[in-house]
C-alpha positions as CSV (number, residue, x, y, z in Angstrom):
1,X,-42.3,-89.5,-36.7
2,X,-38.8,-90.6,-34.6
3,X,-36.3,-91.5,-37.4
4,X,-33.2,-93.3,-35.9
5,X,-30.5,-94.3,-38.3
6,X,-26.9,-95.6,-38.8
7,X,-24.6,-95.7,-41.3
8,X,-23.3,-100.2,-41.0
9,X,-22.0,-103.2,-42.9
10,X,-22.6,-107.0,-42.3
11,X,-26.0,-107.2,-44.6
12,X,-26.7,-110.4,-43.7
13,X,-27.3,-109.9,-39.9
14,X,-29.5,-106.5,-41.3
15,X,-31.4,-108.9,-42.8
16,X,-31.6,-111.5,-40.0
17,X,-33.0,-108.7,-38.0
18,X,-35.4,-106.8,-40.3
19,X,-36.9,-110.5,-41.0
20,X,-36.7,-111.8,-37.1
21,X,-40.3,-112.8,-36.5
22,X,-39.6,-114.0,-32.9
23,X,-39.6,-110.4,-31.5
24,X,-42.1,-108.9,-34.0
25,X,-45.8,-110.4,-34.3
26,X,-45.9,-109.3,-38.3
27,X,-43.5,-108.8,-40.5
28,X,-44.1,-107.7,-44.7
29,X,-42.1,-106.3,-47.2
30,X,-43.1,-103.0,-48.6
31,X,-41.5,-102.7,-51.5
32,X,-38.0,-103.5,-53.1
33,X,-36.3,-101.0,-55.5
34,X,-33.0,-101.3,-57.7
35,X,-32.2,-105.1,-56.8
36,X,-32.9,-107.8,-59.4
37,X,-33.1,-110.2,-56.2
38,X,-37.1,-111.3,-54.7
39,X,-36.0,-111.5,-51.4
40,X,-34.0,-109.3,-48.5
41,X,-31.2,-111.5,-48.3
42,X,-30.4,-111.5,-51.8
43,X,-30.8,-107.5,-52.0
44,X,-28.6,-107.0,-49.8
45,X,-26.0,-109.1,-51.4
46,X,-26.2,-107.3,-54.4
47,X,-25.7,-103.6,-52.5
48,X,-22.4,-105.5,-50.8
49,X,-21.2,-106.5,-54.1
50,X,-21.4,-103.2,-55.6
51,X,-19.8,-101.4,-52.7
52,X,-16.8,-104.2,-53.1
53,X,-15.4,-101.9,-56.0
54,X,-15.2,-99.3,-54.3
55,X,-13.3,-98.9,-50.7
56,X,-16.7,-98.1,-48.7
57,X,-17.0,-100.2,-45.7
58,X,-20.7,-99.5,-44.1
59,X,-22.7,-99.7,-47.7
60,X,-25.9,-99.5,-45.8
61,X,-27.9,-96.6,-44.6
62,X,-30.9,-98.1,-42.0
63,X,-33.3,-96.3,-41.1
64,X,-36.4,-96.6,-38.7
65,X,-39.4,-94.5,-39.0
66,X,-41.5,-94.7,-35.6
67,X,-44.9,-93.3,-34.9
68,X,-45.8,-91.8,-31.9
69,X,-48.2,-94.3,-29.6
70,X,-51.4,-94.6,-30.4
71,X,-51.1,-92.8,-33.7
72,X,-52.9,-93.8,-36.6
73,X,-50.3,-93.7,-39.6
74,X,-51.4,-94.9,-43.2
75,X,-49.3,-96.5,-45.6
76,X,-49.2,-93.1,-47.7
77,X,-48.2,-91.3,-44.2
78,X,-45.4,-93.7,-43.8
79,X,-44.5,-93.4,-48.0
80,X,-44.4,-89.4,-47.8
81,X,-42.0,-89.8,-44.8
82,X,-39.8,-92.0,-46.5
83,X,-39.8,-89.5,-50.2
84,X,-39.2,-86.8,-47.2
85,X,-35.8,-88.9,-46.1
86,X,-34.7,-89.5,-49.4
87,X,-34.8,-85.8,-50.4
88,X,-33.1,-84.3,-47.3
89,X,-30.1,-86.7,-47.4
90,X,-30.1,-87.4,-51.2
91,X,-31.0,-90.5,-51.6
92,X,-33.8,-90.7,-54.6
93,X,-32.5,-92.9,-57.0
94,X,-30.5,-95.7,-54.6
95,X,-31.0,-99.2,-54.1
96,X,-34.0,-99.2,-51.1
97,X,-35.5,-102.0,-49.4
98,X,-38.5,-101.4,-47.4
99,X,-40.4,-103.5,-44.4
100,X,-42.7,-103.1,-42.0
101,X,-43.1,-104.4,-38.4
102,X,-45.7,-104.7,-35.7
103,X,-45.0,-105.3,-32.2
104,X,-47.0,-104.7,-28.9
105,X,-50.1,-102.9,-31.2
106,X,-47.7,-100.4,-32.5
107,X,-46.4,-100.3,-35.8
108,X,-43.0,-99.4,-37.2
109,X,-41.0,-98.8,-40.7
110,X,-37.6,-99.7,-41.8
111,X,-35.8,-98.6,-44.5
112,X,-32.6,-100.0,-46.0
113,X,-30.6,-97.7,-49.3
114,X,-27.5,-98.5,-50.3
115,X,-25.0,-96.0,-50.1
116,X,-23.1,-96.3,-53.0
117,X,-23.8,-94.4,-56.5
118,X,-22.1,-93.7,-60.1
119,X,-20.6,-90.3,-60.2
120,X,-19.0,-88.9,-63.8
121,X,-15.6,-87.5,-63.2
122,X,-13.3,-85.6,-65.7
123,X,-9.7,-87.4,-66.2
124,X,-6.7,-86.9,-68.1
125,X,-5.5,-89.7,-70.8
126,X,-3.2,-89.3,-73.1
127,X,-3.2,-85.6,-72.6
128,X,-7.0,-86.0,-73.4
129,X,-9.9,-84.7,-71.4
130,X,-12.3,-87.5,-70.8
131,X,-15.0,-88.1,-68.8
132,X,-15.7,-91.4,-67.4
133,X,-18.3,-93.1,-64.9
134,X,-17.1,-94.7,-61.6
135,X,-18.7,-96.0,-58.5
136,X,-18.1,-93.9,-55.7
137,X,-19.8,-94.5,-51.5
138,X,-22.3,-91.0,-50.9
139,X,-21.2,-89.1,-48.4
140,X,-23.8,-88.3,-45.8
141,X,-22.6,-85.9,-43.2
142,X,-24.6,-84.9,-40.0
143,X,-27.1,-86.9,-41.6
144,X,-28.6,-87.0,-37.2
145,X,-29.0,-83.2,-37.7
146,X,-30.8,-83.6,-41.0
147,X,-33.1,-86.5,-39.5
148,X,-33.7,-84.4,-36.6
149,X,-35.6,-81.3,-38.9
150,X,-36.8,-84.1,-41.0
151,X,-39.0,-85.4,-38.0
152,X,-40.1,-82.0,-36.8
153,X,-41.3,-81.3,-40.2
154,X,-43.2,-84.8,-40.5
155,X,-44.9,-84.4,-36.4
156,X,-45.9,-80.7,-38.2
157,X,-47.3,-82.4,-41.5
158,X,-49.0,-84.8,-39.6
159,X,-50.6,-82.8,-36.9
160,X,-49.0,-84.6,-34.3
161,X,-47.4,-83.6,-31.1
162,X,-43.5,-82.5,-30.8
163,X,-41.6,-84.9,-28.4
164,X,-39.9,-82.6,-26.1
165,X,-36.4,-83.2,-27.8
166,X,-37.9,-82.0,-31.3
167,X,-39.9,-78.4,-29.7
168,X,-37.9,-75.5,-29.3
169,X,-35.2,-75.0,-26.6
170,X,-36.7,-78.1,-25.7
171,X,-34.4,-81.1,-24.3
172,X,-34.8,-84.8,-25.0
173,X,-35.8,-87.1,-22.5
174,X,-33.2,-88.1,-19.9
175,X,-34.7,-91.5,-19.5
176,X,-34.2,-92.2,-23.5
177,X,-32.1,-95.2,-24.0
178,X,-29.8,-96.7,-26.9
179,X,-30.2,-100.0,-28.6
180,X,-27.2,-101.6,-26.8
181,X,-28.9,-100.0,-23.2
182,X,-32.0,-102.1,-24.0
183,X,-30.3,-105.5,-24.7
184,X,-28.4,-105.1,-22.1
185,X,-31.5,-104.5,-19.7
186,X,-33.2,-107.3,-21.6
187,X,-30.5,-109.3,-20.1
188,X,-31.0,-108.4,-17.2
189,X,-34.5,-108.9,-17.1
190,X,-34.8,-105.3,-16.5
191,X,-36.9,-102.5,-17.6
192,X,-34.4,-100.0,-18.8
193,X,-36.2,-96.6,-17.9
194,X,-36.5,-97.7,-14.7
195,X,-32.9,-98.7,-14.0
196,X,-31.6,-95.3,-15.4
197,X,-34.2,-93.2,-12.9
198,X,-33.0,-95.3,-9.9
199,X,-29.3,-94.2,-11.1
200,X,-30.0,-90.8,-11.5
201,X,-31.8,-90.0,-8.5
202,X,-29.3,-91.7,-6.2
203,X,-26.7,-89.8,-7.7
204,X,-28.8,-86.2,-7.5
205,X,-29.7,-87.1,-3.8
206,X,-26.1,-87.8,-3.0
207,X,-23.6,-85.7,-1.7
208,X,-20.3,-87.3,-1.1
209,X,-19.2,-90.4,-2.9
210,X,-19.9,-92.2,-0.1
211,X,-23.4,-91.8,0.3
212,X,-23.8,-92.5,-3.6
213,X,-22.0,-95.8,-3.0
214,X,-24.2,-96.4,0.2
215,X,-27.6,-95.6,-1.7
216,X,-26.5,-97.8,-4.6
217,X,-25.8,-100.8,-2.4
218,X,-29.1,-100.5,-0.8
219,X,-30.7,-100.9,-4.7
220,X,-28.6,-103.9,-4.7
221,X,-25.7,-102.1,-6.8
222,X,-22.1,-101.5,-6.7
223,X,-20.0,-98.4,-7.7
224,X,-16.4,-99.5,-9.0
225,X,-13.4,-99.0,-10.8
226,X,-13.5,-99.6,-14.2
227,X,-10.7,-101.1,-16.5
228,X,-11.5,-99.0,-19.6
229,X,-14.0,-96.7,-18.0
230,X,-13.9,-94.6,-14.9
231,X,-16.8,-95.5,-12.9
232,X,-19.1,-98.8,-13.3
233,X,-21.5,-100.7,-11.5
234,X,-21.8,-104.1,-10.5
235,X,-25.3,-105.7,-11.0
236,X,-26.3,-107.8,-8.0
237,X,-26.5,-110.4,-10.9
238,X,-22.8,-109.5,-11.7
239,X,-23.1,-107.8,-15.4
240,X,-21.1,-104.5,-15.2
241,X,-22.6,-101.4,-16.3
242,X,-21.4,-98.2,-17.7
243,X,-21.9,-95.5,-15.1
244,X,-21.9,-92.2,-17.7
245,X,-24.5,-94.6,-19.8
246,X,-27.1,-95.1,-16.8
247,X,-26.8,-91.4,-15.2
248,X,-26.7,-89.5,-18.4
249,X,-23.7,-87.7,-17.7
250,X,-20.3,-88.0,-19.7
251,X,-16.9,-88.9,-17.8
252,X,-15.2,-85.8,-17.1
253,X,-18.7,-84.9,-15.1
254,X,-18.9,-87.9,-12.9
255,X,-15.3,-87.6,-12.2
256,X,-16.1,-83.6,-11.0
257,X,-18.9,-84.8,-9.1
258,X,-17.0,-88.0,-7.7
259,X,-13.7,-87.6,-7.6
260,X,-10.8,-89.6,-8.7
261,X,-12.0,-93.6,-9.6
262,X,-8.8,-95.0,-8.1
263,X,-10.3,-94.5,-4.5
264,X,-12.9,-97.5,-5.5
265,X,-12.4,-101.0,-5.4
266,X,-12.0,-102.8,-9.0
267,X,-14.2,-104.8,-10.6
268,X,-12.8,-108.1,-9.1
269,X,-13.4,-106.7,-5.7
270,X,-16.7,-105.4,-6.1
271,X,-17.5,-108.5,-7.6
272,X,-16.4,-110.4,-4.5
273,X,-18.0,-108.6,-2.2
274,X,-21.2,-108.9,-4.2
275,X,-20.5,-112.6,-4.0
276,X,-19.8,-112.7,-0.4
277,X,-23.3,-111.3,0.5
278,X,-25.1,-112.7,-2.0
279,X,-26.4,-115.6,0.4
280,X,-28.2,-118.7,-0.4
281,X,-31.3,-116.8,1.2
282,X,-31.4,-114.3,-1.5
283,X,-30.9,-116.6,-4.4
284,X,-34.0,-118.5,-3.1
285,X,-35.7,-115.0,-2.9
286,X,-34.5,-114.0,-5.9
287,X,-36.1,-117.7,-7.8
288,X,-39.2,-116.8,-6.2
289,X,-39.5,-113.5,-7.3
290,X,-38.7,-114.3,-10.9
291,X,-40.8,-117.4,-10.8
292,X,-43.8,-115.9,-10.2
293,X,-43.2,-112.9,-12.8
294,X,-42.8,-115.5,-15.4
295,X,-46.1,-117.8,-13.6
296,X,-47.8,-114.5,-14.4
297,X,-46.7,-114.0,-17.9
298,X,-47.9,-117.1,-19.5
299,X,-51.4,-116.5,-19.8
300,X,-50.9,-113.0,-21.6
301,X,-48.0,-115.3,-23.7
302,X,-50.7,-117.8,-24.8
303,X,-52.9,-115.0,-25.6
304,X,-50.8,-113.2,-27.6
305,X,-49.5,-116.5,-29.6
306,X,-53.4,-117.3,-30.1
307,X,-54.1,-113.5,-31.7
308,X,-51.2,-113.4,-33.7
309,X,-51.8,-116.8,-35.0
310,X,-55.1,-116.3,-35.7
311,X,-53.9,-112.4,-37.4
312,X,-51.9,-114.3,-39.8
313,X,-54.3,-116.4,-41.0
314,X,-56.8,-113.6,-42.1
315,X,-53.5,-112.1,-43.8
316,X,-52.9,-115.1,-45.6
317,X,-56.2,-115.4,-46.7
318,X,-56.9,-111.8,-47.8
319,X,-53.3,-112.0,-49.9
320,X,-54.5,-115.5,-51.4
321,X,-57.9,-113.6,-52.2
322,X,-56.8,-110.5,-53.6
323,X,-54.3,-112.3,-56.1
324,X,-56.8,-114.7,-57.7
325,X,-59.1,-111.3,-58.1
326,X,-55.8,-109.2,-59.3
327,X,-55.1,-112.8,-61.9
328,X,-58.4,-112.4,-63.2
329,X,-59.6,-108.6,-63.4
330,X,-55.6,-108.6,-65.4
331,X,-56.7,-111.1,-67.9
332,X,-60.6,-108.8,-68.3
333,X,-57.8,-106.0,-69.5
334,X,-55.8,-107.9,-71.6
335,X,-58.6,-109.6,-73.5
336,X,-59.6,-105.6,-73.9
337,X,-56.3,-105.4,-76.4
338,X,-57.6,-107.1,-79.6
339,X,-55.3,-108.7,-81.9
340,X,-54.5,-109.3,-85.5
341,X,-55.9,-107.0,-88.1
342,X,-58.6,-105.5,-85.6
343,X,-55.5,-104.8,-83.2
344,X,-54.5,-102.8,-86.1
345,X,-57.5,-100.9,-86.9
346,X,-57.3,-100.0,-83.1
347,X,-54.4,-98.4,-83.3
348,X,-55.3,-96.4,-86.6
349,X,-58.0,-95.4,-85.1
350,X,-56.8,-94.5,-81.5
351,X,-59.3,-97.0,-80.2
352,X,-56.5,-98.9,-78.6
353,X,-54.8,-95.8,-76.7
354,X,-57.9,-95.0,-75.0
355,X,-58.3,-98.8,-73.8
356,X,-54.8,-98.4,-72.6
357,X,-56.2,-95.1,-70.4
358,X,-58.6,-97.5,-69.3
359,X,-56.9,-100.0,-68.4
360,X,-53.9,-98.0,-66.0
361,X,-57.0,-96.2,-64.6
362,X,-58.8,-99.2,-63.3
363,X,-55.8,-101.1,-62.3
364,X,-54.7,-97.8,-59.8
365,X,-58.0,-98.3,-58.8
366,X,-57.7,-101.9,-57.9
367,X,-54.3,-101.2,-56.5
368,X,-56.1,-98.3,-54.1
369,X,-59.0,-100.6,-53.5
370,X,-56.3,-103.8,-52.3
371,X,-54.5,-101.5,-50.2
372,X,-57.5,-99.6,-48.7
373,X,-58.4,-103.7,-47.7
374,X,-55.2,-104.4,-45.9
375,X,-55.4,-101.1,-44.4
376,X,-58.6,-101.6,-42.7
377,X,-57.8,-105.6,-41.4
378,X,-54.2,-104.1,-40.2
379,X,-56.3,-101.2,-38.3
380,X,-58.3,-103.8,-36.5
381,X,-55.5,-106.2,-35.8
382,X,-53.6,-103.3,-34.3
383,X,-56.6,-102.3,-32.4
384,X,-57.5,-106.1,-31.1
385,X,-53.5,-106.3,-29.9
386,X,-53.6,-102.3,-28.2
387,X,-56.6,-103.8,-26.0
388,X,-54.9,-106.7,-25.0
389,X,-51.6,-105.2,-24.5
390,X,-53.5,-102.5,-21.8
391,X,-53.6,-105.8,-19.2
392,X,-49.7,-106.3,-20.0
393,X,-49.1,-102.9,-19.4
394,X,-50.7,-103.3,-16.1
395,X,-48.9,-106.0,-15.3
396,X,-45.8,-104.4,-16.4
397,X,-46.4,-101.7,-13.9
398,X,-47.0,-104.3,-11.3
399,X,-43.9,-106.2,-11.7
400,X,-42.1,-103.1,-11.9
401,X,-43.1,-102.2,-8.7
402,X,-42.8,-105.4,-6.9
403,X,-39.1,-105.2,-8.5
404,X,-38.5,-102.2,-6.7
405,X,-39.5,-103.5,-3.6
406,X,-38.0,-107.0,-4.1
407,X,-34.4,-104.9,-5.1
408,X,-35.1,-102.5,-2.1
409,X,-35.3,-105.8,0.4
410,X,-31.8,-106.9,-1.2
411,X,-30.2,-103.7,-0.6
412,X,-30.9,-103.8,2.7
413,X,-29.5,-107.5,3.4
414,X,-26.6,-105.6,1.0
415,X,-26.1,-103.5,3.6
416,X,-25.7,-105.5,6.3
417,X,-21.7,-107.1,5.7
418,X,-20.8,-109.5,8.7
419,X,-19.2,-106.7,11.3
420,X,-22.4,-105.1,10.9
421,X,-24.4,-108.2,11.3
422,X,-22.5,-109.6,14.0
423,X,-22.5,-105.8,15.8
424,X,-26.3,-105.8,15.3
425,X,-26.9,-109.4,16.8
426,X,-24.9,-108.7,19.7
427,X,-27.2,-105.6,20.5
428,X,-30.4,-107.9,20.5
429,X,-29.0,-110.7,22.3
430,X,-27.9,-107.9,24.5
431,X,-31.5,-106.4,24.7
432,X,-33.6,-109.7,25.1
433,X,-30.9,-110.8,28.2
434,X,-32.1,-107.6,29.5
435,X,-35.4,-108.0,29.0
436,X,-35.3,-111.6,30.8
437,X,-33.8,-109.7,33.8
438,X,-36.4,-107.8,34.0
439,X,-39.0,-110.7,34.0
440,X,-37.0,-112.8,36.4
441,X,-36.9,-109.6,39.0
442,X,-40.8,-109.1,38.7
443,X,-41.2,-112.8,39.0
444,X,-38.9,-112.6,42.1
445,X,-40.8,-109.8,43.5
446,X,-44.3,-111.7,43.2
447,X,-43.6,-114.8,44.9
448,X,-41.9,-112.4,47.7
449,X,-45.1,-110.9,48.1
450,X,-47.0,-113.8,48.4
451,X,-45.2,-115.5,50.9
452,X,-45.5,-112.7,53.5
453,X,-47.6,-114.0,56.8
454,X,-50.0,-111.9,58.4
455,X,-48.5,-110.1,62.2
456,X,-50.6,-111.6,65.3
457,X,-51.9,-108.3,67.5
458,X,-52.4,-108.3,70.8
459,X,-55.9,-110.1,71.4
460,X,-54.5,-113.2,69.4
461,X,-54.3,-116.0,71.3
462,X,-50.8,-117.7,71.8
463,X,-50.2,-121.0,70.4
C-alpha cells in the first residue's frame, strides 16, 4: 500500500474534494466515527470547531491509502491498513472519516482524523494540586518516516511487491511527481512523467549551459531566470516551470552544474522571444494537433459515461435491495424479544440472553453476507472499467508519442530565429541560382551542337 499524507486546514475544500465526482467514477462513504453529523461536510465542521479552542491551525490529518495496479484489495485489506495507520501514529480513538474512490479501474482509500484530543494535565490552584482536562492539537512528528515502514509492512502483509523506494538501499522513482506537478501538467495538457524524462535527459546529455538551452528549445522549451527561483522554464504555451521540480535536482545542484542564473535572460525576455517565434503557422499546427487528440477522445468519453452510468444504477439498486432485506430480517429479530410477563419469564430463565446470542450472530452474518455482495459487483465493475481502460492506455501511448513528435517539429521551427532563417534562405536561393546555371549552360551547349553543319570533302560538288 502507498500512503501519502499531509497535515492541512480549510475542511470545506477537503470535503469538496474527497466528494468531487467529476474526476472520480464512484464515490461512497465508508464509515464515519466520532461526529454526530450524517454527512462529510458537517464532520468536518465539527473537527474545526473543536480545534478553535485550541491554537492548532491544520486540525486534519488526510491520508490516502493506494494499491498497487492491478491488485485485488478487499475492504478488510483496506480496514487492517487503516487500524495499522492509526496505531503507528496514534490515532485510535480520533474523529475519522472514511471514503472510497474509483477512478480509471483502480481503487483508492482516503482517510480524514482530526488531530485534536483531550489530554489531563496537573495544575496549581490555590496552592492545590489539581488535575484538569483540556483540549490539546497531537503532535505527529516524522509522521512520512512512520508512513514509510507502515507501507513496507502492509506490501509484506499482503504479499505484494516492494516499489523500488520501499526495498532496501532501494531509491524511489525519479519520474514520481507531486500533486501540485500533476495539476500543473494537467494544465498543460501534459502527461507529467513524460515532461520530467524529457527534462532530465536533456540536462544528463548536456554539457555546457548552452547546449542544455539549445536542446530545450528544440523540445519547444526555454531555460530562464527566475524571480524567486534560480532556473525556470518557459512552456511554449507560456506557463513557467520550476527547473529543480522537473529535473529532480535541488538548487544549489543545478547552479553547480549550470552556473550562475544571472547569465540567462528573465522571464519577460524568454517570454518574448517565445512570442516572437511562436508564428501563426504553429498555432494552426498546434489547433490541429490538439483537435484531433480530443476528436479521438470522445468515443472512449462516451463510453466511459455509458459504464459508469449504467455502474451506478446496479449500486443503487443493490443498496435499495439490501436495506428492504436488512428492514425486515431486523424486525424477524425483534419480534424474537417477547414482551410483557413472557418477556419476563425470558429473562428468569435466560431464554432471552441466548436470543440476544442469536440475534448479534445472525446480524454479523448478514452484515458479512451484504458486504461479501458489494464486494463481488465492485470486483466486476472494476474489472469491466480495467478492460476498457487497456484501449485508453493505448491511446494514451499514442498521443504521447505523436506529442513528442509534434513538440520535436516545434523545436525545430524554435530553433530557427530570423538571422538564422534569413542566413538559411539565402544559401538556397544561392544553390537553386546555381543550379539554373548549370541547366542554362547544358541547354547552351545542346543547341550548339545541333547547329553544327557537316564539312564538304573534296569529291563534293561546288555550288
Amino acid at each position: 500500500m502507498i500512503l501519502k499524507a499531509s497535515q492541512r486546514a480549510g475542511g470545506r475544500s477537503l470535503a469538496m474534494h474527497l466528494l468531487n465526482t467529476q474526476d472520480n467514477e464512484h464515490v461512497s462513504i465508508h464509515s464515519m466515527r466520532g461526529v454526530a453529523s450524517q454527512n462529510v461536510y458537517g464532520a468536518f465542521q465539527e473537527i474545526e470547531c473543536i480545534a478553535s479552542a485550541t491554537n492548532a491551525t491544520k486540525p486534519f490529518f488526510s491520508c490516502a491509502i493506494n494499491p498497487p495496479p492491478r491488485a485485488e484489495i478487499s475492504i478488510d485489506q483496506f480496514e487492517t491498513a487503516i487500524a495499522a495507520v492509526e496505531k503507528k501514529m496514534g490515532l485510535e480513538d480520533q474523529q475519522r472519516v472514511v471514503l472510497f474512490h474509483e477512478k480509471n479501474g483502480r481503487r483508492h482509500c482516503h482517510v480524514c482524523w482530526g488531530m485534536v484530543q483531550t489530554v489531563t494535565k496537573t495544575v496549581q490552584r490555590n496552592n492545590e494540586t489539581m488535575e484538569v482536562e483540556q483540549l490539546a492539537a497531537i503532535k505527529l512528528g516524522m509522521y512520512k518516516y512512520k508512513l514509510k515502514e507502515v507501507s513496507r509492512d502492509l506490501f509484506l502483509q499482503f504479499g505484494l511487491e516492494l516499489p523500488k523506494g520501499l526495498q532496501k538501499n532501494g531509491r524511489p522513482d525519479p519520474l514520481n511527481y507531486d500533486r501540485q506537478t500533476w495539476q500543473q501538467c494537467a494544465r498543460l495538457k501534459e502527461d507529467p512523467r513524460d515532461l520530467k524524462k524529457l527534462v532530465r535527459d536533456t540536462l544528463h546529455q548536456s554539457d555546457t549551459t548552452k547546449a542544455f538551452m539549445q536542446g530545450l528549445e528544440e523540445q519547444g522549451l526555454f531555460l530562464a531566470r527566475g524571480d524567486k527561483r534560480g532556473f525556470v522554464l518557459i512552456h511554449h504555451t507560456g506557463e513557467i516551470l520550476a527547473l529543480t521540480r522537473y529535473s529532480g535536482m535541488k538548487a544549489k545542484e543545478l547552479r553547480d552544474r549550470l552556473g550562475d542564473p544571472a547569465k540567462l535572460p528573465t522571464v519577460e525576455q524568454a517570454q518574448d522571444i517565445r512570442k516572437e517565434r511562436m508564428t501563426k503557422a504553429l498555432h494552426q499546427m498546434k489547433r490541429v494537433f490538439q483537435t484531433k487528440h480530443k476528436e479521438e477522445w470522445q468515443p472512449f468519453k462516451k463510453v466511459v459515461h455509458a459504464l459508469k452510468t449504467r455502474q451506478r444504477s446496479e449500486r443503487a439498486i443493490l443498496k435499495r435491495k439490501q436495506d428492504t432485506r436488512m428492514k425486515e430480517e431486523s424486525l424477524v429479530r425483534a419480534n424474537r424479544l417477547r414482551k410483557g410477563l413472557m418477556g419476563w419469564w425470558d429473562r428468569f430463565t435466560g431464554h432471552r440472553g441466548r436470543t440476544i446470542d442469536r440475534n448479534k450472530r445472525e446480524q454479523d452474518h448478514c452484515q458479512r453476507r451484504d458486504r461479501a455482495e458489494q464486494d463481488k459487483l465492485i470486483a466486476r465493475h472494476l474489472q469491466e472499467r480495467r478492460d476498457v481502460q487497456k484501449d485508453i492506455d493505448r491511446m494514451k501511448q499514442q498521443h504521447t508519442l505523436e506529442r513528442q513528435q509534434f513538440r520535436t517539429k516545434m523545436g525545430f521551427l524554435f530553433s530557427l530565429d530570423s538571422s538564422k532563417m534569413r542566413g538559411l534562405m539565402k544559401d538556397h536561393l544561392k544553390e537553386r541560382d546555381g543550379k539554373r546555371q548549370e541547366q542554362e549552360d547544358r541547354n547552351k551547349g545542346k543547341v550548339r551542337g545541333r547547329g553544327r553543319t557537316r564539312s564538304r570533302g573534296p569529291d563534293d560538288p561546288s555550288p
